[in-house]
C-alpha angles and dihedrals in degrees: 000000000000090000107035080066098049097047087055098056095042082054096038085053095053099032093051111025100033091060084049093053098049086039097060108033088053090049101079093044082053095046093058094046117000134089118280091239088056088055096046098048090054084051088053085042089058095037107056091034098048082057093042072050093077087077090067098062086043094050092044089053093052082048101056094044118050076048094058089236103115086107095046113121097229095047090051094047082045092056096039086054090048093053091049088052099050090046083055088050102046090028098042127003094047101045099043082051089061091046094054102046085070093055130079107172152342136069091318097065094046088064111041092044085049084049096044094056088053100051091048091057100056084051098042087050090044087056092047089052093056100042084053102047083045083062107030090043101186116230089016116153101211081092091247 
């Protein structure tokens, strides 16, 4: 069962979060130049797969728990991380999308696209640090 789990979240992780990710970081390039079909449809894109998202964070649980490791260091920094990374998306990334889908120039533009990349980096690196530490496991003892 172990690894049923464990291939669900893995698929759940890049089927959901990895849409979101491209999504986003291509969303304040589009706003400045592209189509406004094009920006609204990215903003769609984020939307529906940060909610798909939530089955990473089930099927991690299962995980971790049919392996003993819900008290493990590494698994606890990964889904504070998470966390951080969700509140960014739903706080940050998807808001400042909406807003932007409403503007089409001026200063106001300027900053809440320079705003919104920025915001889409720190949650695209919090993603990386998890899926890292997901891989690298500190203190594992598969020998990884």
């Amino acid at each position: 069962m172990t690894k049923v789990l464990l291939s669900l979240h893995v698929l759940a992780a890049i089927l959901a979060v990895g849409p979101v990710t491209v999504a986003a970081s291509m969303f304040p390039a589009v706003v400045r130049r592209g189509p406004a079909e094009q920006v609204r449809l990215l903003h769609r894109i984020c939307r529906v797969y940060a909610g798909i998202g939530v089955a990473v964070p089930v099927f991690g649980f299962a995980t971790a728990s049919s392996l003993g490791v819900l008290g493990d260091v590494w698994l606890l920094v990964s889904i504070g991380l998470t966390a951080v990374a969700a509140a960014v998306l739903v706080f940050q990334v998807l808001p400042g999308q909406a807003k932007l889908l409403d503007v089409s120039e001026g200063a106001v533009l300027t900053r809440v696209t320079t705003r919104l990349g920025m915001s889409t980096g720190i949650f695209n690196l919090l993603w990386a640090t998890v899926t890292v530490l997901m891989i690298v496991r500190p203190g594992s003892t598969t020998g990884a």
